[in-house]
C-alpha positions as CSV (number, residue, x, y, z in Angstrom):
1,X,0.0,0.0,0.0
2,X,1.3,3.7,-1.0
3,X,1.8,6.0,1.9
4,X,0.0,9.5,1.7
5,X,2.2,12.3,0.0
6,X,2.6,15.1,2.6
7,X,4.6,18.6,0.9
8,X,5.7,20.9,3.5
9,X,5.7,24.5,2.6
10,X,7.8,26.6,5.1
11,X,10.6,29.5,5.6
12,X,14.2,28.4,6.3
13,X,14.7,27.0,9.6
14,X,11.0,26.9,10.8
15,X,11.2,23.1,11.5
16,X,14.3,20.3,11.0
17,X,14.3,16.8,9.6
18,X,13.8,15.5,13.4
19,X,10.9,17.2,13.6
20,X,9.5,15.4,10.6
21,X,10.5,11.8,11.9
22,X,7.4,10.6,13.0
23,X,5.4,11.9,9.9
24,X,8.3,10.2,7.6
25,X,7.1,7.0,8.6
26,X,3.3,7.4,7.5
27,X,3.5,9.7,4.5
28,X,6.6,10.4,1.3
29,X,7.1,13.5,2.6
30,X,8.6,16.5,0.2
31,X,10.1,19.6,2.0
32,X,10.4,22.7,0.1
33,X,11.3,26.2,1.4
34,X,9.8,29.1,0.2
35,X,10.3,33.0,1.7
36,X,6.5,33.8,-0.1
37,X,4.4,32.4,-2.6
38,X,0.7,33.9,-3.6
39,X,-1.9,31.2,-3.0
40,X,-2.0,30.9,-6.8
41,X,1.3,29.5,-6.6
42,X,0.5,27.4,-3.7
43,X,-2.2,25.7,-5.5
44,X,-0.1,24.7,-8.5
45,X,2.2,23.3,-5.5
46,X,-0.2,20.8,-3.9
47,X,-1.0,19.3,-7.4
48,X,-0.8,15.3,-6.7
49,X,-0.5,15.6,-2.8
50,X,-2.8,14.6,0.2
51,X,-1.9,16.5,2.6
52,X,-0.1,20.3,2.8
53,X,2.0,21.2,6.0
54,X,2.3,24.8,5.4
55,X,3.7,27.7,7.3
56,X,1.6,31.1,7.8
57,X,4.9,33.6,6.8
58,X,5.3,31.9,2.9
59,X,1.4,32.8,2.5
60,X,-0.5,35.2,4.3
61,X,-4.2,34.4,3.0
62,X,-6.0,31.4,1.6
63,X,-8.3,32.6,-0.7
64,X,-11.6,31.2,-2.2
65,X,-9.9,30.7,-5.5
66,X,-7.1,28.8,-3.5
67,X,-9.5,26.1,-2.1
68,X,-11.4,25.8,-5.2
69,X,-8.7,24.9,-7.4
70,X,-8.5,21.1,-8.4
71,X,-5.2,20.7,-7.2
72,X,-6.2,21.8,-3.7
73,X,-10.1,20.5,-3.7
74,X,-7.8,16.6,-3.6
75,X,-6.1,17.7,-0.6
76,X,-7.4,15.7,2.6
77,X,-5.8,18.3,5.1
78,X,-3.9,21.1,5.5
79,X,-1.8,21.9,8.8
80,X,-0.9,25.1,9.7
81,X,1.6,26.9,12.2
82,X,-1.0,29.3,13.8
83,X,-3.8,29.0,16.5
84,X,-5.9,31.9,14.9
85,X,-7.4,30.8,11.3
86,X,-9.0,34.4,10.2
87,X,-6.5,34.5,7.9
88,X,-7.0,30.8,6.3
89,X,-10.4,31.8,5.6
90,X,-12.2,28.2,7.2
91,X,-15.8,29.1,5.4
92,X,-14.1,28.3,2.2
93,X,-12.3,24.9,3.1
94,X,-15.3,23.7,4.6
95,X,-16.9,24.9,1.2
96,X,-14.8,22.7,-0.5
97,X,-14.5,19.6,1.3
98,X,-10.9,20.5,2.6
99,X,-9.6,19.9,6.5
100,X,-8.0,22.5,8.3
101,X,-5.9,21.4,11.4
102,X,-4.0,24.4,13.6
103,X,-1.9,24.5,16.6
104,X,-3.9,25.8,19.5
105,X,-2.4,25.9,23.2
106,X,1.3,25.5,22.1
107,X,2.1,29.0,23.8
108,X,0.7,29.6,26.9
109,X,3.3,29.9,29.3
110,X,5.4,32.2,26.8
111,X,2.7,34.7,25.9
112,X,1.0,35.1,30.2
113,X,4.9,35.1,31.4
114,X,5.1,38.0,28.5
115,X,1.9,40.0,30.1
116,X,3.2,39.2,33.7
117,X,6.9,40.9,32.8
118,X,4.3,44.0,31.3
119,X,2.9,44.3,34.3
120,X,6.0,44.7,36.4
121,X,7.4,46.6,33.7
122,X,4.3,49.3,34.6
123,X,3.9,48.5,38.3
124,X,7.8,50.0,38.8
125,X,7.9,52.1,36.2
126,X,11.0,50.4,34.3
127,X,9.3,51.8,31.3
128,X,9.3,55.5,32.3
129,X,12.9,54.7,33.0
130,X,14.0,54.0,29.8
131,X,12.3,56.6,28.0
132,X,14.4,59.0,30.0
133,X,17.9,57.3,29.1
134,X,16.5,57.2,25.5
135,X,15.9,61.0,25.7
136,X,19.8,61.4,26.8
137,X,19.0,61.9,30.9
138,X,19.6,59.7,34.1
139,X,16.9,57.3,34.7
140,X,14.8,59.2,37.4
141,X,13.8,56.6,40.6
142,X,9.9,56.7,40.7
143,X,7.8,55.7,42.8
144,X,6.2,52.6,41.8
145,X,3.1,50.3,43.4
146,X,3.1,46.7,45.0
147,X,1.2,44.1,43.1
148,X,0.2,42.5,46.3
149,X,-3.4,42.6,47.6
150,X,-4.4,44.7,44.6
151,X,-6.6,43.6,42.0
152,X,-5.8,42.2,39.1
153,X,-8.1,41.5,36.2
154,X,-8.4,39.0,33.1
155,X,-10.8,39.2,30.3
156,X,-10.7,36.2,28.4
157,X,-10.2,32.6,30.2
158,X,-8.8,30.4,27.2
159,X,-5.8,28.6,28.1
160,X,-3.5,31.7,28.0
161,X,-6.0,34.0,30.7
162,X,-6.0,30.7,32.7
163,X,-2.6,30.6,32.9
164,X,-2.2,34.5,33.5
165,X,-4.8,34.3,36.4
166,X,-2.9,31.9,38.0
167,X,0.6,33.8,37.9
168,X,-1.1,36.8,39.2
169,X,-2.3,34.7,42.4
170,X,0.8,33.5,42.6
171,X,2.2,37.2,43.2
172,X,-0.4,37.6,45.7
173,X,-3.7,39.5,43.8
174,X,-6.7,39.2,44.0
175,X,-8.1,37.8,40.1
176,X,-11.2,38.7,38.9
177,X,-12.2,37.7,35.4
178,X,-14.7,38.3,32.6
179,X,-15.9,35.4,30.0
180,X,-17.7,35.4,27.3
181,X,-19.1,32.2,28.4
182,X,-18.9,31.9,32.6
183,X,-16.3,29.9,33.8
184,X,-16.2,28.2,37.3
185,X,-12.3,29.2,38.6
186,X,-11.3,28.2,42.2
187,X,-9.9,31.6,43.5
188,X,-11.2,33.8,40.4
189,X,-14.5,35.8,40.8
190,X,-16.3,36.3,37.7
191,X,-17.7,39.7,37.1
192,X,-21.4,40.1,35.2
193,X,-19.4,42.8,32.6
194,X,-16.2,44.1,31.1
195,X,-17.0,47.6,32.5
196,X,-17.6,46.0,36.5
197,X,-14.6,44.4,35.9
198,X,-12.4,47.8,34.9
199,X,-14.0,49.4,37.6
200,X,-12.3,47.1,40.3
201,X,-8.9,46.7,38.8
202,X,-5.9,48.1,39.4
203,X,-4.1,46.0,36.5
204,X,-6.3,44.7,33.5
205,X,-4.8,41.7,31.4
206,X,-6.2,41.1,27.6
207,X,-6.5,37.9,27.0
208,X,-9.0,37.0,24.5
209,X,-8.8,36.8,20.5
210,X,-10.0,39.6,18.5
211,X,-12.9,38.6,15.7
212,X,-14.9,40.4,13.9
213,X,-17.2,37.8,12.8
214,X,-19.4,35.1,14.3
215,X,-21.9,35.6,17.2
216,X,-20.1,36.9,19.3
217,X,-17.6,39.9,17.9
218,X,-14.5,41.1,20.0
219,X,-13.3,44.3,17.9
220,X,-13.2,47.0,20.3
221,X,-14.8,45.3,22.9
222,X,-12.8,47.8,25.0
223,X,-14.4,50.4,23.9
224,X,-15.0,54.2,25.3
225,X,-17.8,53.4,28.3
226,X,-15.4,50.4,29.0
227,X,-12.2,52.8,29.4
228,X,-14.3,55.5,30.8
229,X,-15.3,53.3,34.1
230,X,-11.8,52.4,35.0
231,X,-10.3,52.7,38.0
232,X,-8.1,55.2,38.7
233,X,-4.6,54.4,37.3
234,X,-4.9,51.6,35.6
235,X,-2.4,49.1,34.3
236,X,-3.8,47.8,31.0
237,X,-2.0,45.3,29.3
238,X,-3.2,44.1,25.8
239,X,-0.7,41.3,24.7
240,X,-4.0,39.9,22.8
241,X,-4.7,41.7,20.0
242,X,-4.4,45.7,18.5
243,X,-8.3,45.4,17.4
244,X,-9.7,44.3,21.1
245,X,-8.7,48.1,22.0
246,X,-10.6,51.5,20.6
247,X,-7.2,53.4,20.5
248,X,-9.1,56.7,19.5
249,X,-10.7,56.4,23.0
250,X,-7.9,55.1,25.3
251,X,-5.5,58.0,24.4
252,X,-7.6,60.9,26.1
253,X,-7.8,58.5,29.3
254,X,-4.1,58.3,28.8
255,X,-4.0,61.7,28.5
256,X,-5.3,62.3,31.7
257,X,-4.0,59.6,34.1
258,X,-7.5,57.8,34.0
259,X,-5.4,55.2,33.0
260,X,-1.4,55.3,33.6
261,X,0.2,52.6,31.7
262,X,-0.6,51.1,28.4
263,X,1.2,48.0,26.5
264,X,0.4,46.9,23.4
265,X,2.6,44.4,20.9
266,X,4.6,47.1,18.2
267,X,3.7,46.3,14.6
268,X,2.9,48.7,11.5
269,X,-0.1,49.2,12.3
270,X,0.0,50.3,16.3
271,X,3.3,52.3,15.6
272,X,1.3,54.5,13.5
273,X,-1.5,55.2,16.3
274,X,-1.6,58.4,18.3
275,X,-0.9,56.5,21.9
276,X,2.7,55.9,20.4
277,X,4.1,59.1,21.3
278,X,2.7,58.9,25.3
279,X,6.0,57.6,27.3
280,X,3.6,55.8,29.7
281,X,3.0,53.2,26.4
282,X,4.9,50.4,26.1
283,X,5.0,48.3,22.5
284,X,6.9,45.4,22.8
285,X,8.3,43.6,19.6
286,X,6.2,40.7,19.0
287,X,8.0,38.0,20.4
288,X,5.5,37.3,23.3
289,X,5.2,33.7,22.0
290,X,8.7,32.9,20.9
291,X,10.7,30.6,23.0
292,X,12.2,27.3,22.6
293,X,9.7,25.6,24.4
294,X,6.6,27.0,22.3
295,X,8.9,25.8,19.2
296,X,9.0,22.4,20.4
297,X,5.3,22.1,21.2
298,X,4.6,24.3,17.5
299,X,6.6,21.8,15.1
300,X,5.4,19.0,17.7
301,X,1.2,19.4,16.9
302,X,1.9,21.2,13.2
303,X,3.6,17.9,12.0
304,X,1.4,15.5,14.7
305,X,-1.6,16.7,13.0
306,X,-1.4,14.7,10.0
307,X,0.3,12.1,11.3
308,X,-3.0,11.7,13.7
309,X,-5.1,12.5,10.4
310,X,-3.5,9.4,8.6
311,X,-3.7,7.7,11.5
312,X,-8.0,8.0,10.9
313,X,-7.7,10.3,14.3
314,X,-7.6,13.6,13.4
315,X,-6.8,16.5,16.2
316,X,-6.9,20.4,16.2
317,X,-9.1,20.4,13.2
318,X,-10.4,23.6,13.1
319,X,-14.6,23.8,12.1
320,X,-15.7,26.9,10.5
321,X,-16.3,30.2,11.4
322,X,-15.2,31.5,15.0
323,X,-17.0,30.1,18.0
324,X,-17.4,27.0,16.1
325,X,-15.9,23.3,17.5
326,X,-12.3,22.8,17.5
327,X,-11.5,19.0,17.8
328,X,-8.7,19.1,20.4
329,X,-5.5,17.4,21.1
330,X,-5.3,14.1,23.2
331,X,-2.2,15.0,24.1
């Protein structure tokens, strides 16, 4: 019997021949590296394969006329390097008869451990420090705030606000949280609304996905009333996404000390915004996920999935439009 045919689409060093062991032994495998193609390309790529491994930085879009080719339309699945699957446009694959597996939970400890470090950053004022060596002075000694007994709060409890909460009890706060579905936490009080929740806090932790589809949309879920009901001096930290935030709004409550410290990841788009030239904003390169150990556990479930998938067991396939079923990992 002839394996499955696998091609694996990726930028230089994104995953190594060890990585690929395990999925050698099911499927021929081909391995070709790529720094972009168009998804016109991609489809003349995957002509005589059954599965595609592919890697989000060669291609940034799947397009209808991608999954609707013949070539791809004979595809079984395709595994990709990402948790969020905007991009890979899933109405379309489920269109056309196609499986689409991601990675989900392969960086949680990187990405809270990120939005714990921005919250210290704040919470001593380590930011305010460098912008003062950056404009040529002595880095003045402020006066910064203990984390302990103050409360912190998470909006979102996926497995990355799960694993913030629990860091932030382990510096001694008191966690509240808002869901969009509610969630029984031992040691987390749920709050009935975002605004409650700003109200109470004296650090706020993003932790949710921005969409702007589906039942349920998140774009600028922080919005003006939200920003407007905070507590005074704020910590807000929004590792999650640029589009959770109305930046138009949050800059006057900058402005005024409403809230004191801002972070948000730095990318073309937020470098542009008006909030970049406040020194008490802090835009950290995006690197939040990027570790060895996120690696490992990325190459581990981006090549496991169609291994699993040959194996008649298929894992992280990802189901349609957001808030639709994700079949999980066993593992």
């Amino acid at each position: 019997m002839t394996n499955p045919k696998t091609i694996v689409v990726t930028i230089k060093e994104m995953i190594s021949d060890s990585d690929l062991a395990a999925l050698r032994k099911v499927s021929e495998v081909t391995y070709t590296e790529k720094e972009s193609v168009t998804s016109e390309e991609l489809s003349k790529m995957v002509k005589g394969y059954d599965y595609l491994m592919l890697n989000y930085d060669v291609v940034k879009t799947l397009d209808e006329k991608f999954y609707s080719s013949a070539n791809a339309k004979k595809l079984k699945g395709i595994s990709v390097d990402m948790t969020g699957m905007e991009w890979a446009n899933p109405s379309f694959a489920k269109k056309n008869g196609i499986m689409l597996m991601n990675v989900p939970d392969y960086c949680t400890e990187s990405v809270s451990e990120s939005i714990i470090l921005e919250v210290l950053l704040h919470a001593r004022k380590i930011h305010d420090a460098y912008q003062d060596v950056i404009k040529g002075s002595d880095p003045k000694a402020r006066k910064g705030i203990n984390l302990k007994g103050r409360t912190a709060g998470v909006v979102g409890l996926g497995a990355i606000g799960l694993c913030t909460a629990e860091l932030l009890k382990g510096m001694g706060m008191k966690v509240i949280a808002w869901n969009r579905t509610p969630k029984q936490i031992p040691g987390v009080k749920l709050t009935s609304t975002i605004k409650e929740l700003f109200s109470l806090s004296d650090v706020v932790c993003l932790c949710m996905k921005a969409v702007d589809t589906g039942p349920s949309p998140t774009f600028k879920i922080i919005g003006a009333d939200v920003l407007k009901s905070s507590k005074k001096g704020l910590i807000l930290v929004n590792l999650g996404s640029k589009d959770l935030v109305d930046h138009d709004a949050i800059y006057g409550e900058l402005k005024s000390g409403r809230i004191s410290a801002y972070s948000v990841t730095r990318g073309d788009k937020t470098k542009s915004l008006k909030i970049a030239e406040l020194d008490c904003v802090h835009m950290p390169p995006p690197n939040a996920w990027f570790s060895d150990e996120s690696l490992a556990e990325l190459r581990r479930k981006w090549a496991g999935n169609i291994v699993a998938s040959i194996k008649g067991k298929p894992e992280n396939v990802f189901e349609g439009e957001p808030g639709t079923k994700i079949v999980r990992s066993k593992s």
